[in-house]
C-alpha positions as a printed NumPy array, in Angstrom:
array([[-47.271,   0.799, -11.302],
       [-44.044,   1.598, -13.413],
       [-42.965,   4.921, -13.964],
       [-43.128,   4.713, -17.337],
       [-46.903,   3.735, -17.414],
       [-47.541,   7.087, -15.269],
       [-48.526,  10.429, -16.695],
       [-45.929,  12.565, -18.067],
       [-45.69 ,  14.675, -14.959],
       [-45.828,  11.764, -12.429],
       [-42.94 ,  10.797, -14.423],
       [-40.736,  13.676, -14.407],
       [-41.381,  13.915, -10.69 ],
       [-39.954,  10.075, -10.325],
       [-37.204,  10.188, -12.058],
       [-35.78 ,  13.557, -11.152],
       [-34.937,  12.925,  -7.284],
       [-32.56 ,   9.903,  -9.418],
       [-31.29 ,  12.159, -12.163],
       [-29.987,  15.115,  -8.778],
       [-28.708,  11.979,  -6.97 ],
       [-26.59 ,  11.032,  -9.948],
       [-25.032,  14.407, -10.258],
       [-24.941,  14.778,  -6.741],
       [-22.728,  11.317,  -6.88 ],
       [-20.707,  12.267,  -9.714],
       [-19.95 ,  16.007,  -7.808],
       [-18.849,  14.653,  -4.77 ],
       [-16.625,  12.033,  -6.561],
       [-15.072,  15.012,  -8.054],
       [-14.532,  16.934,  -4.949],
       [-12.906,  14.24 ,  -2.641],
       [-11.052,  12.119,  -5.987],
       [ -7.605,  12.023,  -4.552],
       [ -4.552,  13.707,  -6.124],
       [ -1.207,  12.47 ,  -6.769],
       [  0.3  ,  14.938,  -4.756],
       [  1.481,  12.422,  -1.72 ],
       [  5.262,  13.457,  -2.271],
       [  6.437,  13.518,   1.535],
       [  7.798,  16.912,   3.074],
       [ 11.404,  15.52 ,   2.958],
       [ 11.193,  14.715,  -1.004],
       [ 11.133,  18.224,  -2.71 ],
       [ 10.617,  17.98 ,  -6.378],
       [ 13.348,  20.165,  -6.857],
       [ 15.934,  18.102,  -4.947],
       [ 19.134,  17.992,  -7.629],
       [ 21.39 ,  17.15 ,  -4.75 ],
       [ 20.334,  14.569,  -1.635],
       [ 22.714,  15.771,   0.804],
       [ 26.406,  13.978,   0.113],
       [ 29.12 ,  14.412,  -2.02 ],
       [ 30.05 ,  12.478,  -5.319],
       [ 33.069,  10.269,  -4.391],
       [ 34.2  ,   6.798,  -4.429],
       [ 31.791,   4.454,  -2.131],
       [ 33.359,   2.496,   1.016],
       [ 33.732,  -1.115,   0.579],
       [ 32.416,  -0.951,  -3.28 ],
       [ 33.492,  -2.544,  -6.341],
       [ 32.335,   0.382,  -8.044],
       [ 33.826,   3.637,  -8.327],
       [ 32.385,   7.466,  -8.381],
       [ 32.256,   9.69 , -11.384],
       [ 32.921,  13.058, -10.102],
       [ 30.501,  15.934,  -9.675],
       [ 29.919,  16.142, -13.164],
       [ 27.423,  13.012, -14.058],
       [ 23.777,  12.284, -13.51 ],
       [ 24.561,   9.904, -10.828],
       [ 27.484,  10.249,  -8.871],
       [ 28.146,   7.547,  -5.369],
       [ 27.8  ,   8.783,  -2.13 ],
       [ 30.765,   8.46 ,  -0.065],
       [ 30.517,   6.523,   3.383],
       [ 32.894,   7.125,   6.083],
       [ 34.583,   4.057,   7.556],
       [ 34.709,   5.28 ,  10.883],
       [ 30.734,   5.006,  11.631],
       [ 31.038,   0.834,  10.553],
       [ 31.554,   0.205,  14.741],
       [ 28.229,   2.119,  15.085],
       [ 26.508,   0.779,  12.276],
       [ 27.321,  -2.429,  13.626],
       [ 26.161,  -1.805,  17.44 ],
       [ 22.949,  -0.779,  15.082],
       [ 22.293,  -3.51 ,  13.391],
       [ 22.966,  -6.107,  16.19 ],
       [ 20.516,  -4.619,  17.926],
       [ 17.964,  -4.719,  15.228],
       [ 18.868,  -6.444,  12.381],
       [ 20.868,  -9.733,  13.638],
       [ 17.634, -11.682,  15.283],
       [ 17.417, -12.096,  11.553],
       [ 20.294, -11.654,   9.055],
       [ 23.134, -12.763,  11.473],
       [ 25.829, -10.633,  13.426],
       [ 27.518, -10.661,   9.968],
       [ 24.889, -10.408,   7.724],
       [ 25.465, -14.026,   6.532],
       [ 21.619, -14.513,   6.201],
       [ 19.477, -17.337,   8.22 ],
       [ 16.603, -19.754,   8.112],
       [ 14.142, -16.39 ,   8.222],
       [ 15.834, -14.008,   6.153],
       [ 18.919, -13.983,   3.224],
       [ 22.465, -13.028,   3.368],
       [ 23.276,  -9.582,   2.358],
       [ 27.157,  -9.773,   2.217],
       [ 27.831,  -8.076,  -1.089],
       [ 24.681,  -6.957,  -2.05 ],
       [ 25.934,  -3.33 ,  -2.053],
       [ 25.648,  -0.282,   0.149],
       [ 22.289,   0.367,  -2.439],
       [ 20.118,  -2.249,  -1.513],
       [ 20.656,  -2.347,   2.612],
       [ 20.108,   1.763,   1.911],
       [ 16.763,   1.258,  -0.25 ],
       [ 15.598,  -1.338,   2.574],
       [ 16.471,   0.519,   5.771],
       [ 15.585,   4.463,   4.335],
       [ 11.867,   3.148,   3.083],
       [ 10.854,   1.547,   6.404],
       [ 10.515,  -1.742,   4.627],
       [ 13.589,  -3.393,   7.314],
       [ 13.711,  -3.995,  10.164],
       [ 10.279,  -6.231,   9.411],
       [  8.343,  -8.063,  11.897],
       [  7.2  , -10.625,  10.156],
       [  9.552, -11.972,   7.494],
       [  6.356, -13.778,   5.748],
       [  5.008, -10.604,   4.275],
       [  5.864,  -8.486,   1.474],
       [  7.801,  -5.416,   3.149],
       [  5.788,  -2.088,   2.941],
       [  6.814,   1.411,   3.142],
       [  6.611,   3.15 ,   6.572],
       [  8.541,   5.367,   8.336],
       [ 11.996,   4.906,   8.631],
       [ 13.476,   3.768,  11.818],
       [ 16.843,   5.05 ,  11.887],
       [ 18.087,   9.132,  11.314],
       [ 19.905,   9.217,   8.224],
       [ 23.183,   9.287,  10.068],
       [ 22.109,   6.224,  11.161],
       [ 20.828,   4.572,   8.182],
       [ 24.131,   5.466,   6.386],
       [ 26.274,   3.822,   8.983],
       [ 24.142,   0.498,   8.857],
       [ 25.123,   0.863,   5.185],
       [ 28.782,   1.21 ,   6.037],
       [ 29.332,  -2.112,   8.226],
       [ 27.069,  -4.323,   5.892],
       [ 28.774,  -2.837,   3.165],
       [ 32.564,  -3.157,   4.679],
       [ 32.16 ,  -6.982,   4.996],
       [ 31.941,  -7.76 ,   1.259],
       [ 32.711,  -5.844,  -1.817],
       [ 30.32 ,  -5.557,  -5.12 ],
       [ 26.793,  -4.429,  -5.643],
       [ 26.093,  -0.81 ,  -6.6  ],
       [ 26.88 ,   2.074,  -4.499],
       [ 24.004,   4.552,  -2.652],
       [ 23.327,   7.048,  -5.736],
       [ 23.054,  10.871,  -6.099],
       [ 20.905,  11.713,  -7.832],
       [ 21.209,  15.089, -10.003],
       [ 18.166,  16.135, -11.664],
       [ 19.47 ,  19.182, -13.291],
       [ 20.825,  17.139, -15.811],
       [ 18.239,  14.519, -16.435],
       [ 15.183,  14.436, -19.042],
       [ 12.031,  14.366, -17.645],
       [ 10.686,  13.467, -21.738],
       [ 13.356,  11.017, -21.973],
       [ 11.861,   9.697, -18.289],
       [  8.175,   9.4  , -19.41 ],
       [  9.486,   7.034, -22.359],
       [ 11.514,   4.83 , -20.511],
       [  9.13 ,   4.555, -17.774],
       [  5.839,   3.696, -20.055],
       [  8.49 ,   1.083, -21.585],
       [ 10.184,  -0.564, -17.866],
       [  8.109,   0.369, -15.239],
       [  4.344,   1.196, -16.214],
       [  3.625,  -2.599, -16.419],
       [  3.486,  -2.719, -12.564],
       [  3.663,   0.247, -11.312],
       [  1.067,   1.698, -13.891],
       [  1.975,   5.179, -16.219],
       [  1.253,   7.207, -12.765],
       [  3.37 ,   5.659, -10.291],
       [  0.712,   4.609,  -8.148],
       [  1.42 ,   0.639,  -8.41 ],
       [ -0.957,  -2.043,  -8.653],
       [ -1.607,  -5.384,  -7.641],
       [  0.209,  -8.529,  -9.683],
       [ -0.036, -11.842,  -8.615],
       [ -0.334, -14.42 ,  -5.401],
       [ -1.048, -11.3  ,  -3.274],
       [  2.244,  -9.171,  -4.554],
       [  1.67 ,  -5.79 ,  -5.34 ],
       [  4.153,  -3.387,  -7.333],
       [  3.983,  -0.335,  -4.622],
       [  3.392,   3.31 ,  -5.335],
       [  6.422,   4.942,  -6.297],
       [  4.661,   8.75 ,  -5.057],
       [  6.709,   8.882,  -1.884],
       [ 10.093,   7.772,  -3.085],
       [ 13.291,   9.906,  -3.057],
       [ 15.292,  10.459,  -6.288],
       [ 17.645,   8.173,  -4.327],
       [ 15.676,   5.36 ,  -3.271],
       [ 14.337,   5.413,  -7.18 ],
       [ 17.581,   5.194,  -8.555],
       [ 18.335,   2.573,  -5.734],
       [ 15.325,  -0.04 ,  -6.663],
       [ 16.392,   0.477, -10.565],
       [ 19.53 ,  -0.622,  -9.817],
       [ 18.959,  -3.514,  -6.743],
       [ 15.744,  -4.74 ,  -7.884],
       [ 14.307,  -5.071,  -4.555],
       [ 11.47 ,  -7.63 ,  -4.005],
       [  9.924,  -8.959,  -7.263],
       [ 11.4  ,  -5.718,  -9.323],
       [ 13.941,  -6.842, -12.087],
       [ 17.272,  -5.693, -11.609],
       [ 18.229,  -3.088, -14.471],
       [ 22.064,  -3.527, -14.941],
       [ 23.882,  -0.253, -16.765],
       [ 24.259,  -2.353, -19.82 ],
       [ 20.087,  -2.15 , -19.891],
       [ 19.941,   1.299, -17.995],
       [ 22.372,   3.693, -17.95 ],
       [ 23.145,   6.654, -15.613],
       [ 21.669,   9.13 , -17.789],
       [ 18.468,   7.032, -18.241],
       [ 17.829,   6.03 , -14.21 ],
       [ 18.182,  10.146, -13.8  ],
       [ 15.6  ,  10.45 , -16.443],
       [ 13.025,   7.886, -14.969],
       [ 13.973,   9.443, -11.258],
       [ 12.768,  13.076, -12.706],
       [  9.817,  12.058, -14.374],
       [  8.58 ,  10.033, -10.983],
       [  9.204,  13.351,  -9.248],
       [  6.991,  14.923, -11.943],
       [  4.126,  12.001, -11.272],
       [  4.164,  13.047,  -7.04 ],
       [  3.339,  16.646,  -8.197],
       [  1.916,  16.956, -12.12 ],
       [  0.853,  20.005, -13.701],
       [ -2.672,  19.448, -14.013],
       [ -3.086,  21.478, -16.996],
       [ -5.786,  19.28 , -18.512],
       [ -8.202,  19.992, -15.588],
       [ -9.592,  18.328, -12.521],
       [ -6.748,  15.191, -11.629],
       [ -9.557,  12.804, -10.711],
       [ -7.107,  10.665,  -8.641],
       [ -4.532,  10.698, -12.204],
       [ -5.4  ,   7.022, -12.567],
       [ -6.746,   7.089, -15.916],
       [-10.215,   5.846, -17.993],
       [-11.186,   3.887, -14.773],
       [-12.085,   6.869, -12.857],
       [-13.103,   9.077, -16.223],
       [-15.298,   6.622, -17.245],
       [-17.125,   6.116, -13.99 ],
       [-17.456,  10.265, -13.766],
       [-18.336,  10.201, -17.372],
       [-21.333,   7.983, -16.576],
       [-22.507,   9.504, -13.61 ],
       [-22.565,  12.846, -14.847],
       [-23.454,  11.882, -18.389],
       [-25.716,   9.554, -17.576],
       [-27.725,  12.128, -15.131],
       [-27.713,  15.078, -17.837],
       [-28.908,  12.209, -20.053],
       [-31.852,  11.728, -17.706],
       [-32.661,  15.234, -17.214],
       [-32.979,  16.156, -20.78 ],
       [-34.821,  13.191, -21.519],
       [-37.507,  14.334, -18.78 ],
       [-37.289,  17.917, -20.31 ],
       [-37.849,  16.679, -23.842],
       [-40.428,  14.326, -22.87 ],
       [-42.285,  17.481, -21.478],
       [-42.272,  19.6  , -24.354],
       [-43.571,  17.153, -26.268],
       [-46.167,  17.066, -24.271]])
């Protein structure tokens, strides 16, 4: 017999074990919907200055601006390029070639710039076992010492390509970021950083665990499918911007109330229907026993 051909109270008792299971569904989603807070323990969200000084990069076309920019270049000392290059023999070459002239299974990276073999080597994404598959972030292989002096013999056998940045985020807009991010970035990596999938089984990745650096670094080297935003399109200022208001997306200020995983309508719509949907139901019952 259906519920709805029962008696009032046969009715009430039905549907009420489905109206608590709703809300009991829609509760729990709340309790255990992630947050964005995935920033790792080396990425503070204050970080204004990653560790190096703002000089004039090794083997660079470009040059530093000082101390007093947004963005200033990272300086890399020649004498680690004999260790960076017992480094990258050793795990790099099977690949890319003693000399980073590129192979069969993977692309030259002779005057790519100290940026791009940084981006690579400090996210995990290289050395990668199986050159087939889109790189994904892990944790890094090398120390930073050691990253840094990879980046000093690839860079050292060809000039050009942009320089590791340093990032200073006392002097960029975190406003200024959100705009320019909703406009260049939200596309793929959607308006909370979390990335999303695109095409053919490429994903844009979550930007919650990257470093002011390696944010600056992927604006400027366009790793992977990423366009590669030149200073004529982006400029200093702007990257800092964007590279503040990412750091703002790995820790928000939830002032709105509960996060619910800060992916948007998909996740307030499916709470609004559980929940609304099961207070729905219970006044309905409670109505519908008034009136009788």
């Amino acid at each position: 017999m259906s519920i709805f051909k029962r008696p009032a109270k046969a009715r009430r008792a039905a549907l009420l074990p489905i109206a608590v299971g709703t809300l009991t569904v829609g509760a729990a989603f709340l309790a255990f919907a992630p947050t964005a807070s995935y920033a790792q323990s080396n990425n503070p969200s204050s970080l204004s200055n990653y560790g190096y000084t703002g000089s004039y990069i090794y083997g660079s076309s470009g040059q530093g601006n000082g101390n007093n920019g947004p963005i200033t270049n990272v300086n890399l000392n020649p004498s680690t390029i004999p260790f960076g290059r017992s480094l990258f023999v050793e795990n790099c070459a099977s690949c890319h070639g003693n000399n980073a002239e590129g192979s069969s299974r993977a692309p030259n990276l002779q005057g790519l710039g100290a940026a791009t073999i940084d981006f690579w080597v400090s996210t995990g994404r290289m050395p990668l076992a199986d050159p087939t598959v889109q790189a994904v972030r892990k944790p890094a292989r090398f120390s930073r010492s050691e990253t840094l002096a990879i980046d000093a013999y690839v860079s050292s056998l060809a000039s050009g390509g942009p320089a590791i940045p340093n990032v200073n985020l006392q002097m960029a807009n975190e406003a200024s970021g959100s705009e320019l991010f909703a406009t260049n970035c939200a596309a793929c990596h959607t308006i909370t950083g979390a990335g999303d999938a695109l095409a053919a089984g490429v994903y844009a990745p979550s930007l919650l665990s990257a470093t002011p650096t390696q944010i600056a670094e992927a604006i400027r080297s366009g790793p992977g499918n990423m366009p590669r935003f030149g200073s004529n399109t982006l400029t200093d200022q702007q990257v800092a911007d964007i590279a503040k208001y990412v750091t703002y997306l790995q820790k928000p200020v939830d002032q709105g109330g509960i996060a619910l995983g800060h992916v948007g309508p998909v996740t307030e719509g499916f709470v609004g229907i559980l929940i609304g949907l099961g207070l729905l139901m219970l006044a309905g019952l409670w109505i519908g026993g008034k009136a009788k």
